[in-house]
N, C-alpha and C positions, 0 to 999 in steps of 0.2 A: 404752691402745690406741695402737699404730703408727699413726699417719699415714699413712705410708707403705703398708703393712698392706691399710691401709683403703681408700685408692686404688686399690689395684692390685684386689683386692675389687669393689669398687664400679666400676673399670674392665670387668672381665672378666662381673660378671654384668650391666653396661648395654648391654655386646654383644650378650649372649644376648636380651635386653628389646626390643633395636633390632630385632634379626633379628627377632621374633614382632612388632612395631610393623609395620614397613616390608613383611613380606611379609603380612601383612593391608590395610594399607593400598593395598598393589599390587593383590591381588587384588581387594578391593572397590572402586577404580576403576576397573578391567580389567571386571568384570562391569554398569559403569555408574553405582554411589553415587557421590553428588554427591563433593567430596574435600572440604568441612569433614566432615558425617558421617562420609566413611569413616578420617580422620587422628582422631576421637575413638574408632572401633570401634579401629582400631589403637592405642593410645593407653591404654585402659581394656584392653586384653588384656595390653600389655605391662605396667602398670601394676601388674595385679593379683598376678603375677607376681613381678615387680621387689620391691614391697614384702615377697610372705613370705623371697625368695632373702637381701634386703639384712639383713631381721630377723634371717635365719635364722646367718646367715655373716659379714657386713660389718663389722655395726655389733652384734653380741652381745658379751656382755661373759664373761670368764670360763667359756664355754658354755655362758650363758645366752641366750638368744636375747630381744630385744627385739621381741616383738609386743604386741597387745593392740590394743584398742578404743581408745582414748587416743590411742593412738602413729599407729592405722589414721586417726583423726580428723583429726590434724594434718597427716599426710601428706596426704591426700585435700584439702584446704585448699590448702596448695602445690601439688599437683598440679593442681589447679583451675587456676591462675593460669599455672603451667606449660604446661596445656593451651591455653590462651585464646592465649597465644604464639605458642606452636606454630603451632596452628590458621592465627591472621591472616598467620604467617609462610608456609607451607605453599602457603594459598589463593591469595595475591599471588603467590606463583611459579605458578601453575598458570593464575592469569589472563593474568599478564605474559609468560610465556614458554612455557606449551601443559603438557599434563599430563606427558609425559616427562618432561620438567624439573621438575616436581614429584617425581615418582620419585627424582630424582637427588639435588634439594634437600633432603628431609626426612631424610636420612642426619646432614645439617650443621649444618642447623637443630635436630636431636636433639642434635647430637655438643654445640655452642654452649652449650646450654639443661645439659645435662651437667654442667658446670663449676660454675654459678649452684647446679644441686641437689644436689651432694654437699655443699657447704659448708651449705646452709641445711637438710638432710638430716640432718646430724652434730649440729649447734647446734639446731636447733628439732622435729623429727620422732624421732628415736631415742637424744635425750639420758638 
């Protein structure tokens, strides 16, 4: 498996994951959910997403595609922890500087967090 490949992969479908993340999370602040709830509603949608696209394409091997119960388990593990990040990072911009900037932040705070999960994505979730 390309490296290289695999980033660019894992680049283009965290786009697509951000975009369904970010405009849920806009819209369920926009309509009043608190922003931890609404950055976990956002968060588990892209999520759910994310993992069949990454299974399906990223991180398959030979055109097999890496899913399963196992792989779902591990992932959802890191994502956990992922989320919990997110989350504290999210919140504090939304206390500290008003919820537009929250808006604005969790594009970075995603993009940040990004780096950290491809690598532990590759090595512990769809080895």
């Amino acid at each position: 498996m390309s490296l290289i490949r695999q980033g660019a992969s894992y680049i283009v479908i965290g786009l697509i994951q951000l975009g369904v993340d970010w405009s849920v999370f806009v819209a369920a602040t926009a309509l009043g959910m608190p922003v931890s709830p609404a950055n976990l509603l956002g968060r588990v949608c892209g999520m759910l997403l994310g993992f069949w696209l990454n299974g399906r394409h990223t991180f398959a091997r030979d055109g097999q595609h890496r899913l399963g119960w196992q792989r779902f388990a591990r992932f959802l593990a890191l994502w956990a922890v992922l989320t919990a990040i997110s989350t504290v990072l999210v919140s504090l911009a939304a206390s500290q500087l008003g919820l537009t900037y929250a808006w604005l932040a969790k594009p970075l705070v995603e993009g940040g967090l990004a780096a950290v999960s491809f690598l532990a994505m590759r090595r512990l979730v769809y080895r």
